[in-house]
C-alpha positions in Angstrom: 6.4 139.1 126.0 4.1 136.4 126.5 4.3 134.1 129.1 2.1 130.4 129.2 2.4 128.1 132.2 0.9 124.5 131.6 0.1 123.0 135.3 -2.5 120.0 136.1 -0.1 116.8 134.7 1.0 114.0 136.8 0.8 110.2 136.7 -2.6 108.7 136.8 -4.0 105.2 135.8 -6.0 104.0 132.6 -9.3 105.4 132.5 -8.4 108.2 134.5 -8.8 111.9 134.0 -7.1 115.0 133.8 -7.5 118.4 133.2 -5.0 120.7 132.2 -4.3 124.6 133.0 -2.4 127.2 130.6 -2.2 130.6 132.2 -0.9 133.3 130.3 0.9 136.5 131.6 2.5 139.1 129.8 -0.5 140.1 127.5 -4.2 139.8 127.4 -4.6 136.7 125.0 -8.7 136.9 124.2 -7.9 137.3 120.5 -5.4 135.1 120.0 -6.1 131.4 119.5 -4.8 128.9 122.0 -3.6 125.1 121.0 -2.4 122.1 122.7 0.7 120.3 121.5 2.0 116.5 122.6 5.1 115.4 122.3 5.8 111.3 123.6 9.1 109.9 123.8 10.9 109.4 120.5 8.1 110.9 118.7 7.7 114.1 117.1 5.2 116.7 118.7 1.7 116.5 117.5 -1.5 118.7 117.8 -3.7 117.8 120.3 -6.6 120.8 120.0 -6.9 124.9 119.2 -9.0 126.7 120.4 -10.2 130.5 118.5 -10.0 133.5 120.8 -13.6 133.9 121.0 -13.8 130.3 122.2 -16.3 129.7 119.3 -14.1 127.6 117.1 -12.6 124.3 118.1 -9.9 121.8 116.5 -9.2 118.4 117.4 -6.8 116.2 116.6 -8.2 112.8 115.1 -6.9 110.2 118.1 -9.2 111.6 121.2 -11.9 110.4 119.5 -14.0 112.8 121.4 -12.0 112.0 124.9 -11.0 115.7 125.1 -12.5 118.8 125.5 -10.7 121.9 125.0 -12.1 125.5 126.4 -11.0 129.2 127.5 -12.0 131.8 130.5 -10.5 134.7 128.7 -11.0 136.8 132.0 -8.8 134.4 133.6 -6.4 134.4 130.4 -6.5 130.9 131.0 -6.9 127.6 128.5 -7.6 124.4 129.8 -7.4 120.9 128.0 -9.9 117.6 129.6 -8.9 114.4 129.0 -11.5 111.5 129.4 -11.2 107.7 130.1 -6.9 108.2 129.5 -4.6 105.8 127.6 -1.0 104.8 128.2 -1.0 106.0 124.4 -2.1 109.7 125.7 1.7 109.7 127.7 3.6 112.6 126.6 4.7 116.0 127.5 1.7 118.1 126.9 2.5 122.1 125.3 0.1 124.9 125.6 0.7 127.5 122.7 -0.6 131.0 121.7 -0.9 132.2 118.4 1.1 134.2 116.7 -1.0 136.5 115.2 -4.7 137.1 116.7 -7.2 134.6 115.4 -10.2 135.8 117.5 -12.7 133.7 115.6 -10.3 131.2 113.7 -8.0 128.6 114.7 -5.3 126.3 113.7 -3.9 123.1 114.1 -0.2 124.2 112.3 2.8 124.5 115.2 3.8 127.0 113.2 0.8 129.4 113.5 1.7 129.3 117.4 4.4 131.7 118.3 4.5 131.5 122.2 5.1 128.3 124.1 5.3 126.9 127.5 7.5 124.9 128.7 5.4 121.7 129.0 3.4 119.4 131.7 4.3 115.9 131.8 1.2 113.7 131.6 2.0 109.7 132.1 -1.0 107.2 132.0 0.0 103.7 134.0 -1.8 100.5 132.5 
């Protein structure tokens, strides 16, 4: 069973960054592609970014308008999400997510390609 633990949220002001930690436990995750999910209040979750296993292939969403940066340490089994210059618009509660099937040099920016979740990291951006 595979186990991802998002760490690195908290409360920080606008213009402020933040980088964000998934570790994953339970199996080795090298192959499998890795994603980023939001979810804000009253708002559906979105994709943030997905990553391929490889780490060759990104995916952003549209809205960081190049403010993120996604990236992997696959001997660390460990995904971590950078966001840049932060807006009260990026507040939400921020998902890491494996795939469900391996996608070593593919990824996705589907929810439901991701079968594994964690259980969230709250990220809140004070104007």
């Amino acid at each position: 069973q595979v186990q991802l633990v998002e760490s690195g949220g908290g409360f920080v002001q606008a213009g402020d960054s933040l980088r964000l930690s998934c570790a994953a436990s339970g199996r080795t995750l090298s192959t499998y592609a890795m994603g980023w999910f939001r979810q804000a209040p009253g708002k559906e979750r979105e994709f943030v970014a997905s990553i391929s296993g490889s780490g060759g292939m990104t995916y952003f969403a549209n809205y960081p308008r190049g403010r993120y940066a996604i990236s992997r340490d696959n001997a660390k089994n460990t995904v971590y999400l950078q966001m840049n210059n932060l807006t009260p618009e990026d507040t939400a509660v921020y998902y890491c997510a494996a795939s469900r099937t391996p996608k070593q040099y593919i990824t996705s920016r589907f929810a439901s390609d991701f079968g594994f979740w964690g259980q969230g990291t709250q990220v809140t951006v004070s104007s």
